[in-house]
Backbone as a chain_set.jsonl record, in Angstrom:
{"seq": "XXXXXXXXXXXXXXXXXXXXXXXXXXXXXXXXXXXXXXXXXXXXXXXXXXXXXXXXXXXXXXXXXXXXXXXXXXXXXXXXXXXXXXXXXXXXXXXXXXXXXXXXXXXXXXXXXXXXX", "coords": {"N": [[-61.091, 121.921, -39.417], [-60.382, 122.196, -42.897], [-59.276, 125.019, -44.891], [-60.797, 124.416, -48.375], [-59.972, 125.559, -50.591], [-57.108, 126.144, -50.011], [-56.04, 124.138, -50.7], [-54.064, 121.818, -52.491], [-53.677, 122.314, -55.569], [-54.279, 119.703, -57.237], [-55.273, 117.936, -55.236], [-57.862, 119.061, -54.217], [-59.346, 118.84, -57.018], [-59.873, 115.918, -57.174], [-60.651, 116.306, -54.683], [-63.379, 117.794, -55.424], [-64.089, 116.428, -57.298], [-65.145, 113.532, -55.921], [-67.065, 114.766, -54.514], [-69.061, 115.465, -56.981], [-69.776, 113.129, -57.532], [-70.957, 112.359, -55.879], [-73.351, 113.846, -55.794], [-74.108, 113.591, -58.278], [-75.069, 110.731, -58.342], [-76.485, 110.395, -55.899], [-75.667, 109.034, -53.701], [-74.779, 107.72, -50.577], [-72.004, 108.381, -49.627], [-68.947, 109.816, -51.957], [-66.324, 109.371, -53.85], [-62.976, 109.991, -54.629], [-59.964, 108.581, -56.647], [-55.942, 109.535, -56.704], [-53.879, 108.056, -59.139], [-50.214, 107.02, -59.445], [-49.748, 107.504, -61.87], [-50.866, 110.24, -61.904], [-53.464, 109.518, -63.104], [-56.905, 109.588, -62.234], [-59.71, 108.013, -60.387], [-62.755, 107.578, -59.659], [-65.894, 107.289, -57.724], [-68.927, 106.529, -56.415], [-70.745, 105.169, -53.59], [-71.499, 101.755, -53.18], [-74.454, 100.007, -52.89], [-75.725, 96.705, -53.12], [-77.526, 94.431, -52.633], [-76.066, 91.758, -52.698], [-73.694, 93.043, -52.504], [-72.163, 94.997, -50.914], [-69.76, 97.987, -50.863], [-67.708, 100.826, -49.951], [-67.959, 104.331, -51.068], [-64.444, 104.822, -51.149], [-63.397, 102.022, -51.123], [-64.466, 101.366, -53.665], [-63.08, 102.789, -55.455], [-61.038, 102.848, -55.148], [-60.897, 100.055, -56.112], [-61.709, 100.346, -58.371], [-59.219, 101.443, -59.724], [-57.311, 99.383, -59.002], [-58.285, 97.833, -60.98], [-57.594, 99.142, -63.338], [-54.916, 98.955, -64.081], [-53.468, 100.572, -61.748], [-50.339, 101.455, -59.775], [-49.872, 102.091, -57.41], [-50.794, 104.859, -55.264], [-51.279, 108.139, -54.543], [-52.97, 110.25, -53.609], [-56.585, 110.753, -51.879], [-59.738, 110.838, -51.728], [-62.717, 111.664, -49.86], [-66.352, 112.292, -49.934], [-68.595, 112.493, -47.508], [-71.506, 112.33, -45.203], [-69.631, 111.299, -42.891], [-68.136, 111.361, -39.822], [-65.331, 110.164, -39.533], [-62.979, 108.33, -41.131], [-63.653, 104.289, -41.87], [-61.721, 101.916, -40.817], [-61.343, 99.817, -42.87], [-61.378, 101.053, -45.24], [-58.983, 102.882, -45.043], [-57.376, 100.619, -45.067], [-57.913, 99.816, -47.684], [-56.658, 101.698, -49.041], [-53.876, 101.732, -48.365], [-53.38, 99.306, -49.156], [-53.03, 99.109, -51.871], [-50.497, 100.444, -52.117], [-50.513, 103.041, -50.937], [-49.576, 103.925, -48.217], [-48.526, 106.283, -47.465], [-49.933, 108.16, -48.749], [-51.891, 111.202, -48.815], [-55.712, 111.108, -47.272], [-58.599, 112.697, -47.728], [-61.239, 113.595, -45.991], [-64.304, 114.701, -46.769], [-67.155, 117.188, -46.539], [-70.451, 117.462, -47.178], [-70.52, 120.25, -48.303], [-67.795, 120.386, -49.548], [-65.783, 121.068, -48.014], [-62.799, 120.61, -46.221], [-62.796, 117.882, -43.84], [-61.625, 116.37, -42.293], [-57.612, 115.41, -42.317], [-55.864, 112.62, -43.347], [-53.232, 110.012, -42.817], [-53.205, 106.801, -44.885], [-51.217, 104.929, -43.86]], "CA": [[-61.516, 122.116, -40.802], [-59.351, 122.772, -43.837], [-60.053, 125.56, -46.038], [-60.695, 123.545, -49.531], [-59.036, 126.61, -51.636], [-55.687, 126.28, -49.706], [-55.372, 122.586, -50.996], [-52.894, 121.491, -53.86], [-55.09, 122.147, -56.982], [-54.61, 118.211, -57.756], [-56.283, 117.667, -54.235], [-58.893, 120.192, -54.782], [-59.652, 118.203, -58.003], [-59.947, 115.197, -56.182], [-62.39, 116.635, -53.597], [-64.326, 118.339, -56.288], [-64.4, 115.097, -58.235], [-65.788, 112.716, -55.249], [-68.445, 116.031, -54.152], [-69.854, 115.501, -57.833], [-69.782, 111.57, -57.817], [-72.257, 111.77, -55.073], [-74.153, 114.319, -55.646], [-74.907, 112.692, -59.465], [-75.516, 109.699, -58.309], [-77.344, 110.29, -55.083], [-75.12, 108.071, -52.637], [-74.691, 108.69, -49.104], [-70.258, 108.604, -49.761], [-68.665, 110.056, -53.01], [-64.585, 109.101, -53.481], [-61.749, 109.891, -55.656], [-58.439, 108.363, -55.615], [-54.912, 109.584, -58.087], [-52.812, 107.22, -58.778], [-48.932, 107.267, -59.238], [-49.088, 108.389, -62.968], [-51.983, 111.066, -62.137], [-54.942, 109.428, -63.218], [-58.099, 109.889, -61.188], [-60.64, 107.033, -60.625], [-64.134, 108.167, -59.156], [-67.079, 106.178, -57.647], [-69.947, 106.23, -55.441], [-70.799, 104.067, -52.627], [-72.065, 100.368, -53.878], [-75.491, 99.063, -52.138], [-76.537, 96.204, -53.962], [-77.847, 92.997, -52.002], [-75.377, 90.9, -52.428], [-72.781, 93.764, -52.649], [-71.963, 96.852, -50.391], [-68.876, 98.604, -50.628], [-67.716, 101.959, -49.471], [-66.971, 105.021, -52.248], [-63.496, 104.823, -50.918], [-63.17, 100.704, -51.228], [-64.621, 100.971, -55.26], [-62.56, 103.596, -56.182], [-59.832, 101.794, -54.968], [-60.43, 98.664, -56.999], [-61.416, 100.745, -59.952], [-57.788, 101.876, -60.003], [-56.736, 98.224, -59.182], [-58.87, 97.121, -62.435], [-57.208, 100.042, -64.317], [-53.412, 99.036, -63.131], [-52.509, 100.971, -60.993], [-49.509, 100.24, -59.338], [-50.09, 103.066, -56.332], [-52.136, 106.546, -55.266], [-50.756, 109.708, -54.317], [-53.985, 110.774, -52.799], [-57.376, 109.997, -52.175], [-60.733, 111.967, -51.045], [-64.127, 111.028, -49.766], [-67.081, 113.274, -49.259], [-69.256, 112.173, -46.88], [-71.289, 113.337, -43.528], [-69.249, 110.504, -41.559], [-67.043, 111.66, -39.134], [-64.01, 109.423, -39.582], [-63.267, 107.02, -42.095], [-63.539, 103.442, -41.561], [-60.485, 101.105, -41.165], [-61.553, 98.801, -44.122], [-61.364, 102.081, -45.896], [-58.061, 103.043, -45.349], [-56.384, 99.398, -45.576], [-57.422, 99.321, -49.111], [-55.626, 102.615, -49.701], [-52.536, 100.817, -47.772], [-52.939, 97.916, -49.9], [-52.331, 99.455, -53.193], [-49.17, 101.478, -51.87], [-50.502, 103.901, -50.546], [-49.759, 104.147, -47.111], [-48.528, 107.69, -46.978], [-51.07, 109.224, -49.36], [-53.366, 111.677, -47.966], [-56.534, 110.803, -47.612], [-58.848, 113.67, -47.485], [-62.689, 113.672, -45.766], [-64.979, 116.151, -46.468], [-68.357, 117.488, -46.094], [-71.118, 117.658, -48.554], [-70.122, 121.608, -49.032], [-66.362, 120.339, -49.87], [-64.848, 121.624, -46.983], [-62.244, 119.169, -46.058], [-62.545, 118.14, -42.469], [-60.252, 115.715, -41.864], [-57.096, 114.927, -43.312], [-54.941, 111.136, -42.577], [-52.167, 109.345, -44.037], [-53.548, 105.37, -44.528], [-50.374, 104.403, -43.149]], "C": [[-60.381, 122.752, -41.593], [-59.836, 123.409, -44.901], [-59.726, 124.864, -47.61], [-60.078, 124.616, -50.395], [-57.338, 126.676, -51.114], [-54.884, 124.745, -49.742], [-54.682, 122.346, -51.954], [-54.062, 121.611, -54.602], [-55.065, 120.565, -57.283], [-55.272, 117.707, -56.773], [-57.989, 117.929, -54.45], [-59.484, 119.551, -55.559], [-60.294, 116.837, -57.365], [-60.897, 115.355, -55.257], [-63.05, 117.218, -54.579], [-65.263, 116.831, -57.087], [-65.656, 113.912, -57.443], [-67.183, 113.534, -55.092], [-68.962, 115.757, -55.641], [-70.757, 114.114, -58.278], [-70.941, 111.534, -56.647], [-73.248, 112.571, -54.662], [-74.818, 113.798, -57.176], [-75.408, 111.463, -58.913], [-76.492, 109.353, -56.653], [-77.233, 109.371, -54.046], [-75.163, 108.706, -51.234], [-72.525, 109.171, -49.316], [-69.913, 108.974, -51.507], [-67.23, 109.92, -52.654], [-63.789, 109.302, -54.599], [-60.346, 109.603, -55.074], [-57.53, 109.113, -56.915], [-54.239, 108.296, -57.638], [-51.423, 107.814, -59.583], [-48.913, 107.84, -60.837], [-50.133, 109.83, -62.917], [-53.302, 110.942, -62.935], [-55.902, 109.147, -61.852], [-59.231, 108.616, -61.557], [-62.214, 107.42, -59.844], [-65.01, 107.135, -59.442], [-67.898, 106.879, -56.451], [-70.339, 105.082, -54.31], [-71.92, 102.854, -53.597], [-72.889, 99.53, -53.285], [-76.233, 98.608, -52.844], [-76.752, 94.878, -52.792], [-77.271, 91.936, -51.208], [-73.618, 91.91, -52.763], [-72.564, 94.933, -52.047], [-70.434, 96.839, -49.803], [-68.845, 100.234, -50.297], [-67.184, 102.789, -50.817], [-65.397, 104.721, -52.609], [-62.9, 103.643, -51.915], [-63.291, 100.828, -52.779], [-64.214, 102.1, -56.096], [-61.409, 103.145, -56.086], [-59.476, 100.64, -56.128], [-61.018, 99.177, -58.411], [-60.196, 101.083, -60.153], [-57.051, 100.418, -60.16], [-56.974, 98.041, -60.582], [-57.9, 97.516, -63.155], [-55.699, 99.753, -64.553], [-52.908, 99.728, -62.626], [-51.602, 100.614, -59.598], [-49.965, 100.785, -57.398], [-50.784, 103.933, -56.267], [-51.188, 106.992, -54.077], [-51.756, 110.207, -53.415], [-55.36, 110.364, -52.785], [-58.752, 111.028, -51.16], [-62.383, 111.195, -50.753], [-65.147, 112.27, -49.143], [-68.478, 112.316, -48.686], [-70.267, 113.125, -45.574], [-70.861, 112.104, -42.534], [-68.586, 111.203, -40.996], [-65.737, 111.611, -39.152], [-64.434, 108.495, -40.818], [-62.798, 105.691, -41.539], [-61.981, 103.029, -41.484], [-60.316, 100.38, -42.586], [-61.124, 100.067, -44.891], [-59.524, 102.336, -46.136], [-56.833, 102.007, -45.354], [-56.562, 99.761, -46.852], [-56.497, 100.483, -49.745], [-54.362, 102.449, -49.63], [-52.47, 99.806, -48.855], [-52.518, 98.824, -51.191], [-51.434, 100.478, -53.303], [-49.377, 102.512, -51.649], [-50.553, 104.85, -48.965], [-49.091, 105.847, -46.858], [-48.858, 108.535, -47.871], [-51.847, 110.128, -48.753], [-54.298, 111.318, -48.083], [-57.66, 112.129, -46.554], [-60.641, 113.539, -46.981], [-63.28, 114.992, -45.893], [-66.152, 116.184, -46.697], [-68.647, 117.717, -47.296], [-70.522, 118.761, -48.94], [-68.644, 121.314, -49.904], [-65.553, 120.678, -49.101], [-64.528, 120.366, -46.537], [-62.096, 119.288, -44.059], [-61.959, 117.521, -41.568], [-59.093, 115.243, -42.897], [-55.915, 114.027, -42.344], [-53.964, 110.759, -43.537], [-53.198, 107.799, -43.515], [-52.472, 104.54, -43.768], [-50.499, 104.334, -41.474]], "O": [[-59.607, 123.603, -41.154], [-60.571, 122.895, -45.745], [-58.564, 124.785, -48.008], [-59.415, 123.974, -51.209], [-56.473, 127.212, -51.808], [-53.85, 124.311, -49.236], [-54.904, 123.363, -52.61], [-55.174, 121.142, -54.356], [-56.177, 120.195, -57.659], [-56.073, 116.858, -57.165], [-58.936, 117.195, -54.735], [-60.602, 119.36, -55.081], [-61.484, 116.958, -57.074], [-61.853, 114.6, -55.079], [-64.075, 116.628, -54.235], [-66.424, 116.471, -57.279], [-66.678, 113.508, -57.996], [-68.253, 113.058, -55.472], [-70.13, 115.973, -55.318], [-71.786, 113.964, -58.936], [-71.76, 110.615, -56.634], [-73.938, 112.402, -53.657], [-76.036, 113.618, -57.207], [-76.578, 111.304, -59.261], [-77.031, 108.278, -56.39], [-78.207, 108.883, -53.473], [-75.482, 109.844, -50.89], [-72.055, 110.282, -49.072], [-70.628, 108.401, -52.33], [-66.803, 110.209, -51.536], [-64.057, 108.636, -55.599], [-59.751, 109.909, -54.041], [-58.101, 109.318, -57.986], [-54.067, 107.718, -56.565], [-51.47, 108.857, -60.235], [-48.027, 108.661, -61.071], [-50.154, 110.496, -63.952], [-54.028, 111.858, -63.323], [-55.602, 108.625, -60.778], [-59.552, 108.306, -62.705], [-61.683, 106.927, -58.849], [-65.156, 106.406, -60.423], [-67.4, 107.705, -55.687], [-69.962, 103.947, -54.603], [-72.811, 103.112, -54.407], [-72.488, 98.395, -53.027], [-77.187, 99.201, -53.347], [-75.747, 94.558, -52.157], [-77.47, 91.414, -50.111], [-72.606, 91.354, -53.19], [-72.787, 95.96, -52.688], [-69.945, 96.189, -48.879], [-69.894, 100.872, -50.382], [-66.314, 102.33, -51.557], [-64.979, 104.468, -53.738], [-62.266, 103.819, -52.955], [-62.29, 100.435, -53.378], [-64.75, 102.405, -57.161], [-60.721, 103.056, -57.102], [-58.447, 100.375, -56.751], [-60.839, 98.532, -59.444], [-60.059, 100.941, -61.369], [-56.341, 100.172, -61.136], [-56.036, 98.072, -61.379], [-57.197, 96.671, -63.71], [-55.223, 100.507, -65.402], [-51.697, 99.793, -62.838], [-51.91, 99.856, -58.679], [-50.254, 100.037, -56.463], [-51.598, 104.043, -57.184], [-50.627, 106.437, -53.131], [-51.327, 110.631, -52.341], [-55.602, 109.542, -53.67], [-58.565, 111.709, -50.153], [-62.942, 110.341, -51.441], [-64.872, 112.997, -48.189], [-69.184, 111.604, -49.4], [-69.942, 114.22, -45.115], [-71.537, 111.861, -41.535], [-68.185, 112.071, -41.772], [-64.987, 112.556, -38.908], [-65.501, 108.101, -41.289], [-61.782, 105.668, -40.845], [-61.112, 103.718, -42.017], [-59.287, 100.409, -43.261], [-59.978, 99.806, -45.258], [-58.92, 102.035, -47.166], [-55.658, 102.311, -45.559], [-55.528, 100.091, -47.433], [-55.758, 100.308, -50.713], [-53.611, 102.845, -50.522], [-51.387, 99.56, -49.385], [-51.331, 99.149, -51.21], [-51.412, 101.287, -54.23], [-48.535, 103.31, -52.061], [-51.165, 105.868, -48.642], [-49.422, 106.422, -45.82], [-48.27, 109.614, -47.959], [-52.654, 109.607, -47.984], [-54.381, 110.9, -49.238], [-57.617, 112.401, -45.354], [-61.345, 113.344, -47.973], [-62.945, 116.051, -45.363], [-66.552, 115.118, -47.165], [-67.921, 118.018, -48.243], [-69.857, 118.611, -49.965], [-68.414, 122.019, -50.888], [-64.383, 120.615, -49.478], [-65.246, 119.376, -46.403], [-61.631, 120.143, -43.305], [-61.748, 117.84, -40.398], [-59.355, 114.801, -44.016], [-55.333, 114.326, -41.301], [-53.873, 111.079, -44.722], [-53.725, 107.603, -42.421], [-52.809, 103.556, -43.109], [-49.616, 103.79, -40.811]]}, "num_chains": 1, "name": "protein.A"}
């Protein structure tokens, strides 16, 4: 476990951001990514029918939408354990293979941290 107060405040932000995205919206995953100029994209996990993505995955391609070219970092609060693979390709795909990517627990406490690379 990583204490969430000894994280870069733009991290911090980032896990704060995803922890609010899914506690408004009542998902099981909440995700924020930055990208390379420091904007922040935030989502919730996506279970529709004919559509289920992961927080991670549609925070991802909200940044795609948005152009971004890359991400700097990227956070998911969840109670999984690990994060998927699918998960951290798409953070690979949009240049971000040595971003952090930060998991953490409903409280915000971060409890794992990976590069997608």
């Amino acid at each position: 476990m990583t204490d969430s107060t000894a994280l870069d405040p733009e991290d911090r932000k980032i896990v704060t951001l995803a922890r609010s995205a899914r506690a408004r919206n009542g998902v099981p995953e909440g995700a924020a990514v930055r990208d390379e100029t420091g904007r922040t994209y935030v989502a919730g996990t996506v279970a529709l029918p004919s559509l289920q993505l992961s927080a991670l995955r549609t925070a991802v391609a909200m940044a795609v939408a948005s152009g971004a070219k890359s991400l700097e970092a990227a956070a998911v609060v969840s109670d999984v354990e690990s994060l998927a693979e699918a998960d951290l390709a798409a953070v690979r795909d949009l240049g971000g293979a040595s971003a952090p990517v930060l998991l953490a627990g409903a409280d915000g406490v971060v409890r794992v941290r990976v590069t997608a690379g």
